[in-house]
Z-matrix of the N, CA and C atoms (Angstrom, degrees):
N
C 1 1.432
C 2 1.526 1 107.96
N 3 1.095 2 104.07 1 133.93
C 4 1.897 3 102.80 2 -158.31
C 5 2.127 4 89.44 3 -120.75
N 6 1.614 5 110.71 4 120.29
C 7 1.326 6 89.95 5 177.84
C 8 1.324 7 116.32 6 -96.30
N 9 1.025 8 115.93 7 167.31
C 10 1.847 9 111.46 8 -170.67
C 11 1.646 10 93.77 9 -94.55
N 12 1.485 11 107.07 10 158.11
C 13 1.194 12 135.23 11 177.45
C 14 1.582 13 88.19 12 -27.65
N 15 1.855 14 104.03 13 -96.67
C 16 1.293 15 132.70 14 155.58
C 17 1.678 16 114.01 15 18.31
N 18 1.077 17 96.23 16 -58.62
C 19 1.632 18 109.34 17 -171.12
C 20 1.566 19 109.46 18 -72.98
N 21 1.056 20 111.54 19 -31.30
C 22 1.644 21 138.42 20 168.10
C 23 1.472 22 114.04 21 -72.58
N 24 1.257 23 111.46 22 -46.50
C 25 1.744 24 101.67 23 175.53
C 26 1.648 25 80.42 24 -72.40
N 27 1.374 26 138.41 25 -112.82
C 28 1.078 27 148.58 26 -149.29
C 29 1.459 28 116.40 27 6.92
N 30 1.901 29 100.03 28 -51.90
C 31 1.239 30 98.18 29 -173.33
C 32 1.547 31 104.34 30 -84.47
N 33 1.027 32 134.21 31 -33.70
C 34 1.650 33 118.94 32 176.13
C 35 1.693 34 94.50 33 -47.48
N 36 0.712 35 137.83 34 -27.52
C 37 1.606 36 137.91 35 -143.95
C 38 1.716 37 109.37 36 -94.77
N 39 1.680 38 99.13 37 -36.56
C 40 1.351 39 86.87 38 166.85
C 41 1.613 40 110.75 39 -98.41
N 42 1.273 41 124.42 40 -24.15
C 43 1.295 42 109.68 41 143.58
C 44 1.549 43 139.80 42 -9.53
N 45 0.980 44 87.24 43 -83.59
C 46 1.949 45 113.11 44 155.74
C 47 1.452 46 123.04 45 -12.15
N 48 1.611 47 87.44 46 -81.80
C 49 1.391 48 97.88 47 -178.59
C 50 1.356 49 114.84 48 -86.83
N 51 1.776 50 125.36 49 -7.11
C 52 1.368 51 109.33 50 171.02
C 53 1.942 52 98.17 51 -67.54
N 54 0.466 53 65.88 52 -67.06
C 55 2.158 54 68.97 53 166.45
C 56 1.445 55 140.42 54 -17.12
N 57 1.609 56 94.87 55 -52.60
C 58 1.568 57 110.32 56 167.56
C 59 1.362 58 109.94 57 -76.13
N 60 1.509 59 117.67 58 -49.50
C 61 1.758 60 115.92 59 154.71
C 62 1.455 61 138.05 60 -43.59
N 63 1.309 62 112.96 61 -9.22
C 64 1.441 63 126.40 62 -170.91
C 65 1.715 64 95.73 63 -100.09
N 66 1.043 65 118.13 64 -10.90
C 67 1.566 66 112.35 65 -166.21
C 68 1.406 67 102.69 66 -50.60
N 69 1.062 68 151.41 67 -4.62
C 70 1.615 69 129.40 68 179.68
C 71 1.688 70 98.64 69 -131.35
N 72 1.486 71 94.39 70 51.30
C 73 1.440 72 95.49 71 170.49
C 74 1.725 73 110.79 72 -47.62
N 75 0.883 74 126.52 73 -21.98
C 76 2.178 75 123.94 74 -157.81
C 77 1.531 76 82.13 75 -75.20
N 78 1.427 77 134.69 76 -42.89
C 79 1.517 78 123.24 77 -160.31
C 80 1.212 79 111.14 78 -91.25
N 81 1.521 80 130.82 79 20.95
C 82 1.223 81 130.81 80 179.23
C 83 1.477 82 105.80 81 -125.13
N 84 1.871 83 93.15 82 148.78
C 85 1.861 84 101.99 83 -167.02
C 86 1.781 85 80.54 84 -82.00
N 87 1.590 86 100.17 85 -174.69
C 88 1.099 87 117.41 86 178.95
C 89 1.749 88 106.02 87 -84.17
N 90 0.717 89 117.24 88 -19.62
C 91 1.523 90 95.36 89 166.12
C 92 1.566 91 125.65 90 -92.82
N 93 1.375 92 115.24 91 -13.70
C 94 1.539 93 118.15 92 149.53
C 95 1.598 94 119.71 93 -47.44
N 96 1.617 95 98.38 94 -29.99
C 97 1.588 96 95.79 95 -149.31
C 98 1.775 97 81.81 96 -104.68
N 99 0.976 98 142.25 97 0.91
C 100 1.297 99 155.81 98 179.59
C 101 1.717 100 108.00 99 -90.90
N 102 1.193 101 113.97 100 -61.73
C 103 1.377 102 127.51 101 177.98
C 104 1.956 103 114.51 102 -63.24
N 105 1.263 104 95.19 103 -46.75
C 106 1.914 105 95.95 104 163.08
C 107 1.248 106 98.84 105 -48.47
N 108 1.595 107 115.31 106 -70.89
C 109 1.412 108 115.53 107 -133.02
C 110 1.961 109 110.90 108 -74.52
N 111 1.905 110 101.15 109 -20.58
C 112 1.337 111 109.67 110 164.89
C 113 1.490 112 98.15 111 -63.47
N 114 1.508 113 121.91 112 -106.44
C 115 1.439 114 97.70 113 168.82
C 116 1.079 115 133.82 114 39.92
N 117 1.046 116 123.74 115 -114.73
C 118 1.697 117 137.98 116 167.80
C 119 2.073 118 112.72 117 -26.67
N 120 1.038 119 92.42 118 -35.15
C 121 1.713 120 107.51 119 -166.12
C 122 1.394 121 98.86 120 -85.97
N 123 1.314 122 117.36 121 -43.72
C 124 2.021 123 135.45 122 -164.19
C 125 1.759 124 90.89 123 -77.63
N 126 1.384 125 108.27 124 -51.77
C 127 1.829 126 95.38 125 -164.11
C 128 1.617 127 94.87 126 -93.93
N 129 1.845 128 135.14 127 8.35
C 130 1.408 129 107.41 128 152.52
C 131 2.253 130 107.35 129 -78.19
N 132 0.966 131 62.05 130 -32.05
C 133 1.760 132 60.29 131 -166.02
C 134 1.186 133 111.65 132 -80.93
N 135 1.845 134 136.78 133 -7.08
C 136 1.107 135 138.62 134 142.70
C 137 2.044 136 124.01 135 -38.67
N 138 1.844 137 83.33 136 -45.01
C 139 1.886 138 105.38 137 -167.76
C 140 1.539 139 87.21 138 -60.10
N 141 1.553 140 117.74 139 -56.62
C 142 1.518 141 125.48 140 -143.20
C 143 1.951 142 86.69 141 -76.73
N 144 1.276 143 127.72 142 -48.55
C 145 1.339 144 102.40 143 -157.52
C 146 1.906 145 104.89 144 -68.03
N 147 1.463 146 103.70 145 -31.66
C 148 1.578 147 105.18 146 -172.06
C 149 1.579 148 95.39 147 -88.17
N 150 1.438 149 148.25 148 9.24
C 151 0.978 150 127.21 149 149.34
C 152 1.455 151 115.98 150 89.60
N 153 2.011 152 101.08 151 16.93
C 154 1.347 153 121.79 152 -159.39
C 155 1.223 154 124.21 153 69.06
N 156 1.175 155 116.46 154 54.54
C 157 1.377 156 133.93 155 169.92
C 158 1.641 157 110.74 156 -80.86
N 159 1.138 158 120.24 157 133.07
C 160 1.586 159 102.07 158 172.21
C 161 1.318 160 127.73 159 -66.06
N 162 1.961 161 102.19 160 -37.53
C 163 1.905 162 97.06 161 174.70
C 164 1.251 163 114.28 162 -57.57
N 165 1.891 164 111.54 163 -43.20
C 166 1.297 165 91.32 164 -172.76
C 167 1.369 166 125.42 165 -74.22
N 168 1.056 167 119.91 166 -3.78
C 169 1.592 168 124.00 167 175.07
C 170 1.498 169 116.28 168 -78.17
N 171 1.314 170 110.16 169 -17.76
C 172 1.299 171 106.16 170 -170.07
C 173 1.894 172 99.60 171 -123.95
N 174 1.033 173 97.83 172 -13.45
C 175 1.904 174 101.40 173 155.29
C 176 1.618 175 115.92 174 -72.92
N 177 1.348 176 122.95 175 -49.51
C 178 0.986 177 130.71 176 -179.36
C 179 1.838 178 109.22 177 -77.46
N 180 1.013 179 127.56 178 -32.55
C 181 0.902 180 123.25 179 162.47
C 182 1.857 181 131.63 180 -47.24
N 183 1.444 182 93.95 181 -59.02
C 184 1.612 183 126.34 182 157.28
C 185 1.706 184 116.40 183 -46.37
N 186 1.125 185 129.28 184 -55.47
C 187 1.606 186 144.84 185 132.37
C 188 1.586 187 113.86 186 -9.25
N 189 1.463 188 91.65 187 -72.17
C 190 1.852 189 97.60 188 174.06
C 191 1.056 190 124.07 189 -64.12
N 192 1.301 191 122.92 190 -37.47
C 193 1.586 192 131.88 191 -172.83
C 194 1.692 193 87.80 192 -60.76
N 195 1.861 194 126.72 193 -74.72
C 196 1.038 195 111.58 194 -164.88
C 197 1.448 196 127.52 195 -65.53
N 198 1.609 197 122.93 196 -14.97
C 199 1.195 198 117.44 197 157.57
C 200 1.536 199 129.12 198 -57.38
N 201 1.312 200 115.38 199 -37.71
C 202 0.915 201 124.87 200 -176.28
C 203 1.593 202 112.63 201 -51.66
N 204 1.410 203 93.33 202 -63.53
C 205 1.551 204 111.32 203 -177.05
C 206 1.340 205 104.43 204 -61.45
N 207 0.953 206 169.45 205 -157.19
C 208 1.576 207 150.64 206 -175.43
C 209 1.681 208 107.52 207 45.95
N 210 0.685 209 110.96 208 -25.02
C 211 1.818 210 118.49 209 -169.33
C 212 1.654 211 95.41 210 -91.43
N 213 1.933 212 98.22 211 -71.64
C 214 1.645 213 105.53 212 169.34
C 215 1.341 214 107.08 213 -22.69
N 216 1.492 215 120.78 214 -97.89
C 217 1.106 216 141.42 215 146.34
C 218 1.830 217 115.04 216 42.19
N 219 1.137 218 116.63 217 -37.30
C 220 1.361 219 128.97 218 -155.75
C 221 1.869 220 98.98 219 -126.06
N 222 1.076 221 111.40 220 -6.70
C 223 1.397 222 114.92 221 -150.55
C 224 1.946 223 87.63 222 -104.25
């Protein structure tokens, strides 16, 4: 599986901005901070398996958010 450039900016990108959005991590419970950080993790590895696909970036993304939170959840 060969990823494209493309697929590589994208994912720094939601990286990025899951990041710049996280700035007031202190006011978030742990499953807020669980559900971003799935998120962020679900739509890089969404981009990389579809090769930068948008569903899968934003399926996998969607995926992470609720794993995440379930994860929070326990914490």
């Amino acid at each position: 599986m060969k990823i494209t450039s493309f697929a590589k900016i994208a994912a720094v990108s939601v990286v990025a901005l899951s990041a710049a959005g996280c700035s007031t991590w202190d006011s978030m419970s742990s499953r807020q901070k669980g559900a971003v950080t799935g998120a962020g993790v679900g739509g890089v590895a969404g981009a990389a398996i579809t090769n930068g696909g948008v569903l899968g970036t934003v399926g996998g993304a969607a995926i992470g958010g609720v794993v995440g939170d379930q994860i929070g959840k326990r914490r």
